[in-house]
C-alpha positions as a LaTeX table, in Angstrom:
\begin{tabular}{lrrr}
\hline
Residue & $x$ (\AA) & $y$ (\AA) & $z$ (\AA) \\
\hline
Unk1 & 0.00 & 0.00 & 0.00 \\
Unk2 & 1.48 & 3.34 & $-0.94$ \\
Unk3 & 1.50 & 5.76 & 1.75 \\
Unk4 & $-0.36$ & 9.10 & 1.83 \\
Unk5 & 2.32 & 11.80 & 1.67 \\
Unk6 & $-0.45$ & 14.36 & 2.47 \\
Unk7 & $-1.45$ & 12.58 & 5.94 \\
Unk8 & 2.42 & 12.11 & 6.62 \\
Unk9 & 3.22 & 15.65 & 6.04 \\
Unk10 & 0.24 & 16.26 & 8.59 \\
Unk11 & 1.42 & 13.82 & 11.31 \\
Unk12 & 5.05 & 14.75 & 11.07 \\
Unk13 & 3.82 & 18.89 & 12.15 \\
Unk14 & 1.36 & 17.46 & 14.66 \\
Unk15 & 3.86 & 15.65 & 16.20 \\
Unk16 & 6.21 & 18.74 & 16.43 \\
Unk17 & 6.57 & 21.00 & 18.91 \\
Unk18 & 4.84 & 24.06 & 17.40 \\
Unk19 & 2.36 & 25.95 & 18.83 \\
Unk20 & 0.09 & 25.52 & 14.98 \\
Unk21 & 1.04 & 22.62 & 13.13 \\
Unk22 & $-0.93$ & 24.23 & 10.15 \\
Unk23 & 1.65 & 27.07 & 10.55 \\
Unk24 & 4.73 & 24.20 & 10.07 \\
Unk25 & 2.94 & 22.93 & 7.52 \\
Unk26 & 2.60 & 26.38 & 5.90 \\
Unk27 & 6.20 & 27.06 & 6.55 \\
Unk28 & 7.64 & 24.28 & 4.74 \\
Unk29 & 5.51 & 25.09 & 1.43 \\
Unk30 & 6.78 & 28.92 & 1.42 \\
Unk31 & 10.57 & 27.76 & 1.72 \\
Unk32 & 10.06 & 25.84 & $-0.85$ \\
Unk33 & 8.29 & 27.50 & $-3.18$ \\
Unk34 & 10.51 & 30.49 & $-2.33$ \\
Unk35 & 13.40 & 27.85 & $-3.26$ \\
Unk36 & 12.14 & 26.60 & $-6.25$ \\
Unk37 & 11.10 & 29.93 & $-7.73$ \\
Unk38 & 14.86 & 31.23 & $-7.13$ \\
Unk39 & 16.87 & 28.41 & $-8.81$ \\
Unk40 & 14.29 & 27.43 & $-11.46$ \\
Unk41 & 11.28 & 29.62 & $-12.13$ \\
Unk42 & 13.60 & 33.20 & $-12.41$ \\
Unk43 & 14.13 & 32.17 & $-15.86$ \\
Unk44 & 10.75 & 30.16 & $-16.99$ \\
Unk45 & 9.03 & 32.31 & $-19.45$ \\
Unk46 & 5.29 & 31.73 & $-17.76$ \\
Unk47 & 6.48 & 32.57 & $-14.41$ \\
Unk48 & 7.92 & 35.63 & $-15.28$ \\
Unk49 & 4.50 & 36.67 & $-17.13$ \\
Unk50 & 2.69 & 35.80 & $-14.41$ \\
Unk51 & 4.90 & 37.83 & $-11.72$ \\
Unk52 & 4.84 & 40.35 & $-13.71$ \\
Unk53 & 0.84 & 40.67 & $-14.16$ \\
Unk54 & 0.87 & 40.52 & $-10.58$ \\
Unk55 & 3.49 & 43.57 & $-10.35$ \\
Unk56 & 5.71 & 41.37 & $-8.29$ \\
Unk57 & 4.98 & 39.61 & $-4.73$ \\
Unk58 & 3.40 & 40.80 & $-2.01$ \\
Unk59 & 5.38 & 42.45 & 0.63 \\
Unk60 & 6.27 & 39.88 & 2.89 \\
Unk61 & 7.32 & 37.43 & 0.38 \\
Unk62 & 9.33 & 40.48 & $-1.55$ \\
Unk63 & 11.70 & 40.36 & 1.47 \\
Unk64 & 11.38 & 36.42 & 2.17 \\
Unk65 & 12.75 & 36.29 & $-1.51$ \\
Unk66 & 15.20 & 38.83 & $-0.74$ \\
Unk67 & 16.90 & 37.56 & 2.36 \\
Unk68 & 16.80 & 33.94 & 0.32 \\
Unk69 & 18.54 & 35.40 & $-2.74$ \\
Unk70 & 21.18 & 37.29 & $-0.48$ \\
Unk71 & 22.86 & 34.63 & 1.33 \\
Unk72 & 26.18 & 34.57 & 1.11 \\
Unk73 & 27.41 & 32.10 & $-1.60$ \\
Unk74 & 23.97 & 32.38 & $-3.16$ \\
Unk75 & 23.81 & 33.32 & $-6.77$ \\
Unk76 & 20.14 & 34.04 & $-6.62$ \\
Unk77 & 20.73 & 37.99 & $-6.61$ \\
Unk78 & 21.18 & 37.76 & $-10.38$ \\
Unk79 & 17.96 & 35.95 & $-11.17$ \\
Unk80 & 15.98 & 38.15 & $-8.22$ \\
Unk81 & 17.53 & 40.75 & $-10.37$ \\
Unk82 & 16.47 & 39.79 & $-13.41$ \\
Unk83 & 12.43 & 39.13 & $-12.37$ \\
Unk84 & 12.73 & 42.72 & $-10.51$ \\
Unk85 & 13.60 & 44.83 & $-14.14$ \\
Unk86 & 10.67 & 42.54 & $-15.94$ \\
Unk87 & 8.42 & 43.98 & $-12.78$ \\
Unk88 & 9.89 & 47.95 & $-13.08$ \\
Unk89 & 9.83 & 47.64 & $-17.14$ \\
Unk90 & 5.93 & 47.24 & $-16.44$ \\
Unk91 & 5.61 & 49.50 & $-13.82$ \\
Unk92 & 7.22 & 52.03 & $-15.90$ \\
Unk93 & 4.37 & 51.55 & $-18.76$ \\
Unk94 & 1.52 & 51.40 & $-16.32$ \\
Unk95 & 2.92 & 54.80 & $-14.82$ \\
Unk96 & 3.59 & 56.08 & $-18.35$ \\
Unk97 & $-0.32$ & 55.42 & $-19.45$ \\
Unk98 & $-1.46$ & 57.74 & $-16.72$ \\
Unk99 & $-0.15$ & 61.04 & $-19.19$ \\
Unk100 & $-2.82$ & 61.36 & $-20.89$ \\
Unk101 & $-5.37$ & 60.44 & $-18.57$ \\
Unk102 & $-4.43$ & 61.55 & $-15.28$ \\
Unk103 & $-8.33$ & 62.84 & $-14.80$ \\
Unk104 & $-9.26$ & 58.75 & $-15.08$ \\
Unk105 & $-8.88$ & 56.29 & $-11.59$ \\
Unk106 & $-5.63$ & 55.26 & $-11.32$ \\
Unk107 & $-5.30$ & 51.33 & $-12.06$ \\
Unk108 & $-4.25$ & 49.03 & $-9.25$ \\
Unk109 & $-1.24$ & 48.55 & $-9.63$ \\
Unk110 & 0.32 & 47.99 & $-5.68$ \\
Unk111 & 1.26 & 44.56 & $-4.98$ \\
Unk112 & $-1.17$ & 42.42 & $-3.42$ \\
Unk113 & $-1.98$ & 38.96 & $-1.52$ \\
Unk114 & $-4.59$ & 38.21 & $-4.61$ \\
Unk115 & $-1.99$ & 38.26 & $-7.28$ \\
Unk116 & 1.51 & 37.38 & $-5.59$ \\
Unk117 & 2.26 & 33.68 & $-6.82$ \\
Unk118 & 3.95 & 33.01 & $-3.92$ \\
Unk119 & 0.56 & 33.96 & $-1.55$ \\
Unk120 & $-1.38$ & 31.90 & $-4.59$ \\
Unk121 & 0.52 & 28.37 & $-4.30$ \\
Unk122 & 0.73 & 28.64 & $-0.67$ \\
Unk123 & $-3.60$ & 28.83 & $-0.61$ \\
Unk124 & $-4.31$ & 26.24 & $-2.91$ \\
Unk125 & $-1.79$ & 24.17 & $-1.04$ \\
Unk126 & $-2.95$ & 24.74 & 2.18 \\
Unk127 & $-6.85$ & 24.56 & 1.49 \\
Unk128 & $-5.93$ & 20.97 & $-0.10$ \\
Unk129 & $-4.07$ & 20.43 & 3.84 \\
Unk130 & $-6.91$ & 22.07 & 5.73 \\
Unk131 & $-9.71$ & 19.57 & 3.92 \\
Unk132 & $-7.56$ & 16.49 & 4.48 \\
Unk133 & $-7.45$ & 17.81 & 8.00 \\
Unk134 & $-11.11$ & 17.85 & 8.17 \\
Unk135 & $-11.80$ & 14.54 & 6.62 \\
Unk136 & $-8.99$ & 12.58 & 9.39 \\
Unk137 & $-11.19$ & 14.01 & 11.90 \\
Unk138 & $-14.06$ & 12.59 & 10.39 \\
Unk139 & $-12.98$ & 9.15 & 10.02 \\
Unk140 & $-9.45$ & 8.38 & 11.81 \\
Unk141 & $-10.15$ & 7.62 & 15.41 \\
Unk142 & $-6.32$ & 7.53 & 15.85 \\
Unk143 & $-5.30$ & 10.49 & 13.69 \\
Unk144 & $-8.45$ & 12.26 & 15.96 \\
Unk145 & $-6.30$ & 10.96 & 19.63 \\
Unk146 & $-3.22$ & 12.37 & 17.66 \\
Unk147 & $-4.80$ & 15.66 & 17.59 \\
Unk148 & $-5.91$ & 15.38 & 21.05 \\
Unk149 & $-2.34$ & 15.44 & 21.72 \\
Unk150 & $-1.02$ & 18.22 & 20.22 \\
Unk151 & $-0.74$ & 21.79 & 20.45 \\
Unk152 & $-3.44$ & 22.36 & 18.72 \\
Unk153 & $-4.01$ & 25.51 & 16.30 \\
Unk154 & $-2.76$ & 29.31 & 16.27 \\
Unk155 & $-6.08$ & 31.46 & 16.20 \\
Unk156 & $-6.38$ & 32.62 & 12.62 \\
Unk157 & $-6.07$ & 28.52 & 11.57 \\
Unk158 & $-8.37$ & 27.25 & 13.98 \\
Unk159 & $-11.05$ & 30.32 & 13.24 \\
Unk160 & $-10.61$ & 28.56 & 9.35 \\
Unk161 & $-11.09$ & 24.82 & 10.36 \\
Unk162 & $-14.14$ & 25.85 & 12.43 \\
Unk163 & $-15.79$ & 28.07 & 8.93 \\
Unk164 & $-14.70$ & 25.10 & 6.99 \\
Unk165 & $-16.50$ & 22.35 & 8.64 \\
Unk166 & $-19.49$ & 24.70 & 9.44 \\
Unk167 & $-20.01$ & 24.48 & 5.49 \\
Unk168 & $-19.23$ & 20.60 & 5.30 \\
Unk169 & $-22.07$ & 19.70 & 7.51 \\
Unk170 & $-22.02$ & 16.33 & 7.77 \\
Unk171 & $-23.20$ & 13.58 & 10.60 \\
Unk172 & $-20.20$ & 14.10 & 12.58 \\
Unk173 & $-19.73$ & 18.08 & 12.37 \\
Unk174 & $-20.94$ & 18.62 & 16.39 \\
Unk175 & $-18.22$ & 16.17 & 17.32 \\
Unk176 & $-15.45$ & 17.96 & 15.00 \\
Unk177 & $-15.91$ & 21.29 & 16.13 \\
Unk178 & $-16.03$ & 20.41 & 19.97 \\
Unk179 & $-12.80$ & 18.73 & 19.50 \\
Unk180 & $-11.70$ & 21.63 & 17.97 \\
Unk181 & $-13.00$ & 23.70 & 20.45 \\
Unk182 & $-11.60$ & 21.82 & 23.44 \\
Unk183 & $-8.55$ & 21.23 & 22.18 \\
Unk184 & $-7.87$ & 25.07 & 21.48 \\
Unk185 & $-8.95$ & 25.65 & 25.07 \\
Unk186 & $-6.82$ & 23.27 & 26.88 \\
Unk187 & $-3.81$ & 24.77 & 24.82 \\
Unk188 & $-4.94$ & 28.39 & 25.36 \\
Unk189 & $-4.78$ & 27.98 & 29.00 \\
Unk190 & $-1.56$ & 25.60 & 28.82 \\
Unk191 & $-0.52$ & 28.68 & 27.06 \\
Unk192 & $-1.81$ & 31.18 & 29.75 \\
Unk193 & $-0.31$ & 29.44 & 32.45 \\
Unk194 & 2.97 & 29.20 & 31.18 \\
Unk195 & 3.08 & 33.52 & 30.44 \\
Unk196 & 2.25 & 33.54 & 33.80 \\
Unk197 & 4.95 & 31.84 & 34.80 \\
Unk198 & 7.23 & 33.80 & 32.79 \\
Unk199 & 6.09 & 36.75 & 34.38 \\
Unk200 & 6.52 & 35.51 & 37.74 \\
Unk201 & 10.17 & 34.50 & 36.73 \\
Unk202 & 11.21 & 38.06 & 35.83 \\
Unk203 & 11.25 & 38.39 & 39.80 \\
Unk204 & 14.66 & 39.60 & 41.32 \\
Unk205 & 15.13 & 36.28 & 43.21 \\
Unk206 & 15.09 & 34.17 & 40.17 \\
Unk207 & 18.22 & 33.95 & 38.60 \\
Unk208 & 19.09 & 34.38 & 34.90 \\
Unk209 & 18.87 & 30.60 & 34.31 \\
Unk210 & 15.79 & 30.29 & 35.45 \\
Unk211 & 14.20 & 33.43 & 33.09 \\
Unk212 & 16.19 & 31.90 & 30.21 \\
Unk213 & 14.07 & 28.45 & 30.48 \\
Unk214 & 11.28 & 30.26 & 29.56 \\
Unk215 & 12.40 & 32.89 & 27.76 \\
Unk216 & 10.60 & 31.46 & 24.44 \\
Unk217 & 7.28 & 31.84 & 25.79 \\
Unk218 & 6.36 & 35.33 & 24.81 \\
Unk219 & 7.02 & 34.01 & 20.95 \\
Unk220 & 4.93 & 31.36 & 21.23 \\
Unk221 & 2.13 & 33.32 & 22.12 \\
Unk222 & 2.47 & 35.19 & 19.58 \\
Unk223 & 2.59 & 32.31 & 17.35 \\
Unk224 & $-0.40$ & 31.06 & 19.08 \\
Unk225 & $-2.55$ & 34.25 & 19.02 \\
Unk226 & $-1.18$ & 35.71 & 15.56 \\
Unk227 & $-0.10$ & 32.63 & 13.60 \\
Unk228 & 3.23 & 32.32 & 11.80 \\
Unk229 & 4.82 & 35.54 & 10.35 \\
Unk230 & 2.66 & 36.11 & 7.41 \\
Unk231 & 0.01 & 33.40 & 7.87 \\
Unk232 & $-2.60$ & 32.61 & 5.00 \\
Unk233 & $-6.46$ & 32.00 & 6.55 \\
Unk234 & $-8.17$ & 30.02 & 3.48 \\
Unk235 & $-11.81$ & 30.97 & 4.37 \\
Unk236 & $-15.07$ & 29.62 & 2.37 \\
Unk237 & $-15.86$ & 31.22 & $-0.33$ \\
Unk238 & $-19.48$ & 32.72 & 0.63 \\
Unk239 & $-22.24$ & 31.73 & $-2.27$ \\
\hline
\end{tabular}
């Protein structure tokens, strides 16, 4: 039997230590995307169409791509280069249109989460994750004791799972979403507990050792609260 790589990927990030294994998940398919695009799609002629229709990336994947291409060693600068000039050759022509009718609206032409390829593959990738998700729940008593176990979801994913399964509605959608629900609790006030402790800790009669042991608890609440560092909610589509 050939294994699912989808529910692998899954179990690998619930069985991490993150505080939103959606996040993990989410983080792997932006570094490699981000990866990919660099040493391969710089110089595919589609790509660079559709980057350029988009009038480059969105912000935060601008500078992801960035800080990728300027490792040291990297030669990705020249490609990063290359898709930036395609982007300000187009930029130039929008800008230039606007002469002769300045009195018209002014076309959108600011970067945005709609357009940016990167933003784009990381949706459809992470709806497909989100469903399969939804559907272990539904039908994997061990994958369901698996996610018992974990550390659950940051906010913004687990505010998606629970809008996603409310449009499923199936026999077992009560059950789903108080498993989500409970599970998000426990962790919230795992979480809660553990900022208080980190508060208590900045005392004067705890010593430096003992504040460093926690000292990674702030970020995870973060993490927990915010989601990762430019997080993508993939919310129903309303009909």
């Amino acid at each position: 039997m050939i294994p699912d790589i989808t529910f692998l990927h899954i179990k690998r990030a619930l069985e991490s230590s993150k505080e939103c294994f959606l996040c993990a998940l989410e983080d792997g398919i932006e570094s490699k995307f981000i990866d990919s695009y660099l040493s391969e799609l710089v110089m595919d002629a589609p790509s660079r169409e559709k980057i350029v229709k988009s009038r480059g990336f969105c912000n935060h994947h601008s500078y992801k791509m960035l800080i990728v291409a300027s490792k040291p060693a990297s030669s990705d600068g020249h490609g990063l280069a290359l898709v930036m000039q395609s982007i300000t050759e187009q930029l130039i022509r929008d800008v230039q249109r606007q002469r002769n009718h300045y009195k018209d609206r002014f076309p959108e032409i600011v970067t945005n989460k709609k357009e940016c390829p990167a933003c784009v593959h990381i949706a459809e990738f992470m709806g497909m994750y989100i469903k399969k998700v939804l559907e272990l729940l539904s039908l994997q008593h061990e994958f369901m004791k698996l996610f018992q176990a974990s550390k659950g979801l940051c906010i913004p994913h687990f505010v998606t799972l629970i809008h996603m399964e409310q449009e499923i509605v199936r026999d077992r959608t009560r059950d789903i979403i108080g498993t989500l629900i409970e599970v998000e609790e426990k962790n919230l006030c795992r979480l809660n507990s553990e900022l208080a402790d980190y508060v208590r800790r900045q005392s004067y009669e705890f010593s430096e050792k003992d504040r460093v042991a926690v000292a990674d608890v702030v970020l995870r609440s973060i993490e927990k609260i915010a989601g990762r560092r430019g997080v993508k909610s993939i919310m129903p589509q309303k009909s």
